[in-house]
C-alpha positions as CSV (number, residue, x, y, z in Angstrom):
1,X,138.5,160.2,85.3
2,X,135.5,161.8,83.2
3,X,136.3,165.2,84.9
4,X,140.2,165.0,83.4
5,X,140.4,164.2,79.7
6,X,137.7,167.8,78.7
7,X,139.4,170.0,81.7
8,X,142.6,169.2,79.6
9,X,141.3,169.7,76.5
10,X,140.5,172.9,77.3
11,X,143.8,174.0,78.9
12,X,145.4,172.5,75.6
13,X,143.0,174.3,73.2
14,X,144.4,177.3,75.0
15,X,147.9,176.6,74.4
16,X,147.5,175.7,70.9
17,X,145.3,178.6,70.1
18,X,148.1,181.0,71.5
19,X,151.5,179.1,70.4
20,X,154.0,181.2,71.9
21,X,153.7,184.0,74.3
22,X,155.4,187.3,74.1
23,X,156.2,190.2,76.2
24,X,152.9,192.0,76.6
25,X,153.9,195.8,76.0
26,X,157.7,196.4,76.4
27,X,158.8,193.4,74.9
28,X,156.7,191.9,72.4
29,X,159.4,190.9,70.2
30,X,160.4,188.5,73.5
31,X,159.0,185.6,72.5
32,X,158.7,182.0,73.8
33,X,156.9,178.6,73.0
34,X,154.0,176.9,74.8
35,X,154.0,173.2,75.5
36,X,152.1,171.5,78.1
37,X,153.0,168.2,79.9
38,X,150.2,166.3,81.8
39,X,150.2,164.9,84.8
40,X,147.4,162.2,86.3
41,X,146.6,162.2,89.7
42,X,144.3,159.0,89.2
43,X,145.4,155.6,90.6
44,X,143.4,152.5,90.0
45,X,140.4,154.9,88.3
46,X,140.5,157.3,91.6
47,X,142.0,160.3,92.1
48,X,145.0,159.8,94.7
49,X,146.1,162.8,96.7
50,X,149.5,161.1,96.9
51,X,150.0,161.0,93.5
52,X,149.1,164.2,93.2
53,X,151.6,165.5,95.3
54,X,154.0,163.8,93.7
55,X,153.1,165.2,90.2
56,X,153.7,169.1,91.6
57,X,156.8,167.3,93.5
58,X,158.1,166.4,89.7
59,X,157.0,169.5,87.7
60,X,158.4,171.5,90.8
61,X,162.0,170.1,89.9
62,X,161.6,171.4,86.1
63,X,162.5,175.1,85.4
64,X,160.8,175.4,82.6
65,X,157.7,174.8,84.4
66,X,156.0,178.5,85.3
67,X,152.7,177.2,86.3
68,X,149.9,174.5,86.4
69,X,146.0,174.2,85.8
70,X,144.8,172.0,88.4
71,X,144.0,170.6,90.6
72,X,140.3,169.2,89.8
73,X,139.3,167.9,93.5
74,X,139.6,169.3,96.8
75,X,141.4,166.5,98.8
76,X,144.4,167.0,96.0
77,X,144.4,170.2,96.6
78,X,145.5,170.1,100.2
79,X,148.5,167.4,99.3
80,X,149.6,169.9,96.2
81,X,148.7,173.5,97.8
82,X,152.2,173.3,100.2
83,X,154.4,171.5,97.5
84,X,153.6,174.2,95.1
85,X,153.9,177.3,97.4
86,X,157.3,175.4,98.8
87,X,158.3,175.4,94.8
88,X,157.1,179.2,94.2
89,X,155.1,177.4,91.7
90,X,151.5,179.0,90.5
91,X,149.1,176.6,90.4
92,X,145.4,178.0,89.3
93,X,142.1,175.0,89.7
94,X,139.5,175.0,87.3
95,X,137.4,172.9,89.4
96,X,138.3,173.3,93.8
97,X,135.1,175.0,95.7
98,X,136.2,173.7,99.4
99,X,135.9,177.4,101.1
100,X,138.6,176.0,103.5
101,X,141.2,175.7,101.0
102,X,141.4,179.6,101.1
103,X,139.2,181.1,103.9
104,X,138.5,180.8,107.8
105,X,134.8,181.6,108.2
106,X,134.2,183.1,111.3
107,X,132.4,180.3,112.7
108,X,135.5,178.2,112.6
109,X,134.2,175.3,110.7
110,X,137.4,175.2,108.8
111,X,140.1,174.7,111.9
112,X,142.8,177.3,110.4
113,X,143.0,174.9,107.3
114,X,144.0,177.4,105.0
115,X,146.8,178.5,107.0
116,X,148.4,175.6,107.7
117,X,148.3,174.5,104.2
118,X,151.0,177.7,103.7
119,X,154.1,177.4,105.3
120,X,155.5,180.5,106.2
121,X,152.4,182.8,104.9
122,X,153.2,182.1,101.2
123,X,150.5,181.3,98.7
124,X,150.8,180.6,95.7
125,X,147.5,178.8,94.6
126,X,144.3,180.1,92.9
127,X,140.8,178.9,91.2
128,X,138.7,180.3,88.9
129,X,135.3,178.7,90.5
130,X,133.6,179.9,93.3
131,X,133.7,178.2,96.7
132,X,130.8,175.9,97.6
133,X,129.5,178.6,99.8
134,X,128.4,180.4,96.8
135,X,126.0,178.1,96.7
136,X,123.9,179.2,98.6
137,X,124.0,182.7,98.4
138,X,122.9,181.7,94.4
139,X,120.0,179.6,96.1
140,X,118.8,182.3,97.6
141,X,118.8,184.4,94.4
142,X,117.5,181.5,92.6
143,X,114.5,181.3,95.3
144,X,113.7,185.2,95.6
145,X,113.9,186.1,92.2
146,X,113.6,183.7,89.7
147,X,111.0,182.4,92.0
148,X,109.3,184.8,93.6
149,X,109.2,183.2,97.0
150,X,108.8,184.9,100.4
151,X,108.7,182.3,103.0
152,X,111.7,179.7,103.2
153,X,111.6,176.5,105.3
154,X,115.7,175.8,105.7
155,X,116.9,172.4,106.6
156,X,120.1,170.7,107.1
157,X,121.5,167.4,107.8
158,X,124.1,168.3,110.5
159,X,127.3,168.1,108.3
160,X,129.5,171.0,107.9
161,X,128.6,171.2,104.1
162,X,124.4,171.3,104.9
163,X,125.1,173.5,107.7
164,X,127.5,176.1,105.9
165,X,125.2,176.3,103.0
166,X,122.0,176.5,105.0
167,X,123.6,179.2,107.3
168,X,124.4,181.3,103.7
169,X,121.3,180.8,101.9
170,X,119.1,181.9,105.9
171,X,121.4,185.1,105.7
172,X,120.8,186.2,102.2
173,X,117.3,185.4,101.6
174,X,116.2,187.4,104.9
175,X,118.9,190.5,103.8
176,X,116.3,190.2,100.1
177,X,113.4,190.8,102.0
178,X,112.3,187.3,102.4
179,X,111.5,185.5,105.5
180,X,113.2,182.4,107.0
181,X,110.8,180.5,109.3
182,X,112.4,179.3,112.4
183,X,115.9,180.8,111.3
184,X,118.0,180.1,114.4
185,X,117.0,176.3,114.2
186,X,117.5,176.0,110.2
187,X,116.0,172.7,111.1
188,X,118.6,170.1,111.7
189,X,116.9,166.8,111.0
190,X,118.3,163.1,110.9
191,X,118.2,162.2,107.0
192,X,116.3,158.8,107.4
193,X,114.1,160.2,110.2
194,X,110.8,160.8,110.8
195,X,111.3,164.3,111.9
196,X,111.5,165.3,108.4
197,X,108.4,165.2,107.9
198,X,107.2,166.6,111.2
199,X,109.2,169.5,110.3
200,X,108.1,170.0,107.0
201,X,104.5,169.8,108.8
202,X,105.3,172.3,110.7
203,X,107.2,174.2,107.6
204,X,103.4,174.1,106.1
205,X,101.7,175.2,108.9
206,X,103.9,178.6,109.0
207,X,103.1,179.1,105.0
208,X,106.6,178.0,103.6
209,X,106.8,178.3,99.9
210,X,109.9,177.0,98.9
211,X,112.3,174.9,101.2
212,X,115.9,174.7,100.9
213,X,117.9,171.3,102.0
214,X,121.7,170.9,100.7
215,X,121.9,167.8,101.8
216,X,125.2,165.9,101.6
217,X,124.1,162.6,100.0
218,X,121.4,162.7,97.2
219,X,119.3,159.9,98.5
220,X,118.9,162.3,102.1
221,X,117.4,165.4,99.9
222,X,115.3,162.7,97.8
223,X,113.6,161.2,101.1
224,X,112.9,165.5,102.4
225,X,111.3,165.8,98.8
226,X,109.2,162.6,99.1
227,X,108.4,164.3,102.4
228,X,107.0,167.0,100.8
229,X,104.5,165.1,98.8
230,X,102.1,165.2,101.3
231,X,102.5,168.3,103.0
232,X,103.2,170.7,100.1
233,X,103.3,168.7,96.7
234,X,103.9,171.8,94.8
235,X,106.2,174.0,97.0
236,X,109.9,174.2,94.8
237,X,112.5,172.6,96.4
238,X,115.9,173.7,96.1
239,X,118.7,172.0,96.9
240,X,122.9,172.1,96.4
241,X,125.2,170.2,93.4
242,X,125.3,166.8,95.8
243,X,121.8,166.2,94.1
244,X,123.2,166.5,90.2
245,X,123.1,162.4,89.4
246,X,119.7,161.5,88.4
247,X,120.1,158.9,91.8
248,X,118.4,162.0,93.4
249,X,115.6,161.9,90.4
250,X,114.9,158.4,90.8
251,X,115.0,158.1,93.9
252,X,112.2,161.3,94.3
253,X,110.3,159.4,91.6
254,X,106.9,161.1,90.6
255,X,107.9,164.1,93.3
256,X,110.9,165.0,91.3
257,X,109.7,168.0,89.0
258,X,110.3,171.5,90.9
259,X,113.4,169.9,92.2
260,X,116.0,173.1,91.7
261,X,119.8,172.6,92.3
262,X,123.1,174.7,92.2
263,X,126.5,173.8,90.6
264,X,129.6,176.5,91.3
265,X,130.8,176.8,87.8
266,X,129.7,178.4,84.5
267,X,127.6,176.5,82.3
268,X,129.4,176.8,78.5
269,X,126.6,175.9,76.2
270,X,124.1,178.7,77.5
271,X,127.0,181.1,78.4
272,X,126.7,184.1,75.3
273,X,130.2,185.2,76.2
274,X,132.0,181.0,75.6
275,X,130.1,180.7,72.2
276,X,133.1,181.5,70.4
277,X,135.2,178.9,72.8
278,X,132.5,176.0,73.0
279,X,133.0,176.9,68.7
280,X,136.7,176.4,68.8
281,X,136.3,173.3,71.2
282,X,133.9,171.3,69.4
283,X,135.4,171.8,66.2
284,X,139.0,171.0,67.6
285,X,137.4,167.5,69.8
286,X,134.5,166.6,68.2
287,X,132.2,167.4,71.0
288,X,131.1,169.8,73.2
289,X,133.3,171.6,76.2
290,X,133.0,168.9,79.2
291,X,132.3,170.4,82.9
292,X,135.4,171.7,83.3
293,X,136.8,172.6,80.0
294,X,135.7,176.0,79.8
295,X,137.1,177.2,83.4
296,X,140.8,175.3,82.8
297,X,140.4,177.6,79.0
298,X,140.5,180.7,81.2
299,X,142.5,179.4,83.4
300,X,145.5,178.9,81.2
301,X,144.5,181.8,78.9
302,X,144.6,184.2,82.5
303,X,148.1,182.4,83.2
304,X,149.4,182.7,79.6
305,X,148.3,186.5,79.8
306,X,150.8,186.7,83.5
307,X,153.7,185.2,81.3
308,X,153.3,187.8,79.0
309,X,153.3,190.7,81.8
310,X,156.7,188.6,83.5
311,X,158.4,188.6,80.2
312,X,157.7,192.3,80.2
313,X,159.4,192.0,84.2
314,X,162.3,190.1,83.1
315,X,163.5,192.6,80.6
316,X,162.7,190.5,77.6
317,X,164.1,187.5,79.0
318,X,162.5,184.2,80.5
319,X,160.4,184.8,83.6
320,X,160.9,183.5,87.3
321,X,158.3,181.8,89.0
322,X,158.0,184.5,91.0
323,X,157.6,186.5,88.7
324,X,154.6,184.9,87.2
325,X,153.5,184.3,90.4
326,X,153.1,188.4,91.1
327,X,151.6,188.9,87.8
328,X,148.9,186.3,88.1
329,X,148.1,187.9,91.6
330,X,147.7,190.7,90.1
331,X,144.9,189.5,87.9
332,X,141.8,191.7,87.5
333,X,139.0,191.7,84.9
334,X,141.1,189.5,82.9
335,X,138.9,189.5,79.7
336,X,137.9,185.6,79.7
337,X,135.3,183.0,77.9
338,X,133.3,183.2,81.4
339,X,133.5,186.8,81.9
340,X,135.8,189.3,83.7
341,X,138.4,187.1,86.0
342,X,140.0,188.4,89.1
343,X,141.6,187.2,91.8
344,X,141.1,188.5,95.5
345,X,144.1,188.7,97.9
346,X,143.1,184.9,99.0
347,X,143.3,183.9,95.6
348,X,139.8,183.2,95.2
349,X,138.0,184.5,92.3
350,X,136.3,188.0,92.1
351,X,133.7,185.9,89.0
352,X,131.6,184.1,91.3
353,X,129.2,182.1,88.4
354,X,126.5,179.9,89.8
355,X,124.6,177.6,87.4
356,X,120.7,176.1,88.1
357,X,119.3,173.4,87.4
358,X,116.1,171.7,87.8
359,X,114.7,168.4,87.9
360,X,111.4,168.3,86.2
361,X,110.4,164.4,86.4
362,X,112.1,161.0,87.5
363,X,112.4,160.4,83.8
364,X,115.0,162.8,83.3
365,X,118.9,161.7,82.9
366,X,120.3,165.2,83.1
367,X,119.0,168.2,85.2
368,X,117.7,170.6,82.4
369,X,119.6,174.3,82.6
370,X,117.6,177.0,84.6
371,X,120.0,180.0,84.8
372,X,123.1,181.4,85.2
373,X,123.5,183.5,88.4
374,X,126.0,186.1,89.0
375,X,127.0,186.5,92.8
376,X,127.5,190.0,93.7
């Protein structure tokens, strides 16, 4: 998979720039080498939740194993989560942002997900991303301050992701002083409608100057947007990380430009504090850190850093997984490429990094980088 080969380059350019890991304090002279041993989930160019529990079902039955970086998608994450927490083993993702892996929002959405994926209460997963939820809340930064809008039109196609993000975005652009027209309907419209545009009629009428959509397919937030080209041409348009393919730009065609959209991981190239990793990475690979290269770097740099600590806990001797476990839990404003890394008592992160991008024509291959925004 594209996603696998830089999110394990960085977890390796970790390993290798730290070699072995000592005791932290009380025992630095308690030293141990670093290898790492890859696993692929992918079967027949897919990822396979199967194989994936398999993989932690294998690396569970290996001592020697005190952790591992991964999973990359959320549907592997729900076969490994239980294996791992079965094993005592710590397993940190560079790349999960399903808010149900962790949390029970209080309108249920998740059905107790999150607990039943830990038997007996014990958890033993983390992530270093923020949840998709984020999302929104970033939207809403993006839209009243960046901006400088006051009136948000909300829409959302009825699934639990548009909803969920709609719901966030409605909640902190009003608590910023902006206003949300219609905020109890957030404007639930069929995709391939025509009510979209009798809403965004509607959304013009009432003085809306941006709108917000996170759709959950590309091609339903490109047909909003081209229903916007005749009721508010030049109105931003914001929308969530389901329209990063240029499919969305394409299919927007000359209505693309002012298209904004959110991504719930750090950015490397225009993050100051990774210039010395995205350095080290493209020296070491011969090109730049991939999506997820610079969040499995921290992620094994924060897990290497727990090791230390265990040593320290095991007198000088070789940690338990428990032990590194508890020390990783622990975690807070662990010094990393992204910034200062914590862990909540969910194990979500306490770094909750946001990226923008916009679309600015259906020309564009990439979405061009906007800004990083820092959820507080």
């Amino acid at each position: 998979m594209p996603d696998g080969i830089p999110a394990e380059n960085g977890a390796n350019l970790a390993i290798k720039s730290t070699g072995l890991v000592c005791g932290a304090s009380s025992h630095q002279d308690a030293c141990f080498r670093l290898t790492s041993a890859p696993f692929d989930d992918v079967v027949a160019g897919i990822h396979d939740p199967a194989r994936g529990e398999q993989n932690i079902g294998r690396l569970a039955e290996n001592a020697g194993v005190l952790a591992v970086i991964g999973p990359l998608y959320d549907s592997v994450a729900s076969r490994e989560i239980p294996v791992a927490a079965a094993a005592g083993l710590t397993l940190i993702s560079p790349a999960t942002t399903n808010e149900c892996l962790t949390q029970e929002p209080a309108d249920g959405h998740c059905g107790g997900l999150a607990q039943r994926l830990r038997p007996g209460g014990i958890s033993t997963f983390f992530r270093v991303v923020p949840t998709q939820l984020s999302e929104g809340d970033a939207a809403a930064d993006l839209a009243s301050g960046r901006l400088l809008r006051r009136r948000a039109y909300v829409l959302n196609d009825g699934t639990v992701f548009s909803a969920g993000l709609a719901r966030r975005f409605a909640t902190r652009f009003a608590a910023g002083g902006g206003t949300v027209i219609d905020p109890v309907d957030l404007g639930p419209v069929d995709p391939s409608g025509s009510n979209v545009g009798r809403k965004l009629e509607m959304a013009r009428g009432a003085g809306a100057d941006v709108v917000y959509f996170p759709a959950y397919l590309a091609s339903s937030a490109a047909l909003a947007r081209l229903a916007m080209k005749s009721s508010m041409p030049t109105v931003p348009f914001i929308s969530a990380d389901r329209i990063a393919s240029n499919q969305f730009a394409k299919l927007a065609g000359t209505n693309a430009g002012s298209s904004y959209y959110t991504v719930p991981r750090p950015y490397a190239p225009k993050l100051a504090t990774a210039a010395a990793m995205t350095r080290r990475y493209t020296t070491e690979y011969g090109k730049p850190p991939g999506d997820y290269s610079l969040t499995s770097f921290d992620a094994t740099n924060l897990v290497i850093a727990a090791i230390g600590r265990a040593i320290d806990d095991a007198g000088g001797r070789m940690p338990s997984r428990s032990q590194v476990l508890m020390e990783t839990a622990r975690t807070r404003n662990y010094p990393g490429a992204m910034g200062p890394i914590g862990f909540d008592g969910r194990g979500d992160t306490t770094l909750r990094l946001v990226t923008v991008f916009e679309w600015r024509s259906a020309a564009d291959l990439t979405g061009q980088f906007v800004d990083e925004i820092l959820i507080e």
